[in-house]
C-alpha positions as a printed Julia matrix, in Angstrom:
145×3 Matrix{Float64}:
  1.72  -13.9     3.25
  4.77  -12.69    5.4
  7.82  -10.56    4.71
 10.01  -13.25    5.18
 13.82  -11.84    6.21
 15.48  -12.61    9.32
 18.43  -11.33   10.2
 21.49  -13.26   11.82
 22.63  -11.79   15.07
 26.03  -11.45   15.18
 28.71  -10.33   17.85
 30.16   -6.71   17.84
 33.21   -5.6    19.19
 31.97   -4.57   22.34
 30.56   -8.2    22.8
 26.39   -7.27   21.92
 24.64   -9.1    19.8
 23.41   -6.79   16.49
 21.73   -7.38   13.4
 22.93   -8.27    9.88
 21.31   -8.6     6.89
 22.92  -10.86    4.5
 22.52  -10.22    0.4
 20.24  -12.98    0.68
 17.62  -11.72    3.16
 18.11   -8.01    1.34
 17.05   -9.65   -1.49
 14.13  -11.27   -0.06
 13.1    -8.23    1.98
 12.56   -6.54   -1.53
 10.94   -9.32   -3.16
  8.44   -8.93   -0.29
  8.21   -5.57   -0.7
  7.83   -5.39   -3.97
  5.27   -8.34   -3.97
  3.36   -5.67   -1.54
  3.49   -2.83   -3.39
  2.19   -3.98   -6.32
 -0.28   -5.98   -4.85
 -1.24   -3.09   -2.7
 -1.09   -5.7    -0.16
 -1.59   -4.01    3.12
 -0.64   -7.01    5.11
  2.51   -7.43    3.76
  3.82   -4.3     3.32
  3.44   -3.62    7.12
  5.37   -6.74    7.75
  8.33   -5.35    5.52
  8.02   -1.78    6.9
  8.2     0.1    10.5
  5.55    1.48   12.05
  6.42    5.17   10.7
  7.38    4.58    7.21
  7.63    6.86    5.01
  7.37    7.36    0.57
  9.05   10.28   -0.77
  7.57   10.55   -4.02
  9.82   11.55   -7.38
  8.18   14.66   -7.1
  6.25   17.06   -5.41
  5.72   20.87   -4.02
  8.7    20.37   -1.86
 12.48   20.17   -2.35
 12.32   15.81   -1.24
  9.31   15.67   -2.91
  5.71   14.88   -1.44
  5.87   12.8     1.35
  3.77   10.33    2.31
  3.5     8.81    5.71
  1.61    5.79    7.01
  0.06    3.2     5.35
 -3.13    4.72    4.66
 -1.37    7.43    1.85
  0.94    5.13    0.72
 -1.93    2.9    -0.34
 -3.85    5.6    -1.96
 -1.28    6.43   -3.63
 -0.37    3.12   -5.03
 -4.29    2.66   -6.02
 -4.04    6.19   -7.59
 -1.04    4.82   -9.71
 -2.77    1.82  -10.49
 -5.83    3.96  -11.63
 -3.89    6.65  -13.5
 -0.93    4.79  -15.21
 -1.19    2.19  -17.76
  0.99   -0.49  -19.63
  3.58    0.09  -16.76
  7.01   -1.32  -17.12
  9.97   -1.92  -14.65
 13.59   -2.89  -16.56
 17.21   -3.21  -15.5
 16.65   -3.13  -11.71
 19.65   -3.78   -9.67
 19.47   -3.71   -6.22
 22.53   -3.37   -3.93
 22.9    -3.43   -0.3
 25.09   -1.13    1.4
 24.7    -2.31    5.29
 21.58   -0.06    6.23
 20.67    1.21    2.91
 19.12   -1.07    0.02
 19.96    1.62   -3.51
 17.52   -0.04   -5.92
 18.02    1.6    -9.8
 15.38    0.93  -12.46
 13.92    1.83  -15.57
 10.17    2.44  -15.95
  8.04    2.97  -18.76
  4.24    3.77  -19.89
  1.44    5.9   -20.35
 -0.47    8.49  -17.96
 -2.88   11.08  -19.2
  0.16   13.52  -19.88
  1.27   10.85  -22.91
  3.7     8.24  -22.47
  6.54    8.43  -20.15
 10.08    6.64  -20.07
 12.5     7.65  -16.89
 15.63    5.91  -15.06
 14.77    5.68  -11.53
 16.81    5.19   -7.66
 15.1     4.71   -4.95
 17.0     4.77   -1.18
 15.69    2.12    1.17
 16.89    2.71    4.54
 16.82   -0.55    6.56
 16.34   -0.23   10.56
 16.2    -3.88   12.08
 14.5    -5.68    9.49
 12.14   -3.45    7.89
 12.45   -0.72    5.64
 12.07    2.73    7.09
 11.26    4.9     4.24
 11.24    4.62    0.04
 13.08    7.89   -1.04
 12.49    7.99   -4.81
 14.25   10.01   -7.4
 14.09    9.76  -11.7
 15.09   10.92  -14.42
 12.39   11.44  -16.75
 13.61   11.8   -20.54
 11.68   14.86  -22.48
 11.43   15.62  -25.67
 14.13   19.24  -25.65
């Protein structure tokens, strides 16, 4: 399996050659991706990512939450997830593409050993080239007050 998008060079003002992505690779870029992270699929995640990607978890003892960087962490943390959470669910995602930043919005529902849980999630792709850089993640989590 390969992340599949390649972008279309196109002709700036200055007369270069840069890189777009169109809707359609964006889309595909995240299919990947997504395909990846729930497979845990090392492979294919570092064919959707750059070298020093980075997850900035929803939370965490810092202000952008904890950060993980490399593949390595970002895998343990996926397996942790996998472990830990059960009868996961992802609803209303929309992903839009907003020339170097993919916004994804979700919902996501189920049960860790805290009870269940039920929050509206964005997470901020930044796209260098044709990879993402870093998954910034923030949610809303609905409580009971």
């Amino acid at each position: 399996m390969w992340c599949s998008v390649r972008a279309t060079p196109v002709a700036s003002g200055d007369g270069e050659l840069d890189v777009a992505l169109t809707q359609q690779l964006v889309e595909q870029l995240m299919r990947d991706f997504g395909r990846g992270f729930f497979r845990a699929d090392r492979s294919l995640l570092e064919q959707c990512t750059t070298s020093d990607f980075e997850w900035h978890l929803h939370e965490g003892p810092e202000p952008q939450g904890r950060v993980l960087r490399g593949m390595e962490e970002v895998l343990n943390e996926i397996h942790r997830r996998q472990r830990a959470w059960h009868d996961v669910r992802y609803s209303d995602v929309d992903v839009t593409f907003t020339g170097e930043l993919i916004v994804q919005t979700f919902r996501v529902t189920g049960r860790n050993a805290q009870g269940a849980f039920d929050a509206r999630g964005v997470d901020l792709y930044p796209v260098h080239g044709e990879r993402i850089s870093r998954k910034d993640s923030y949610w809303k989590i609905r409580s009971g007050d």
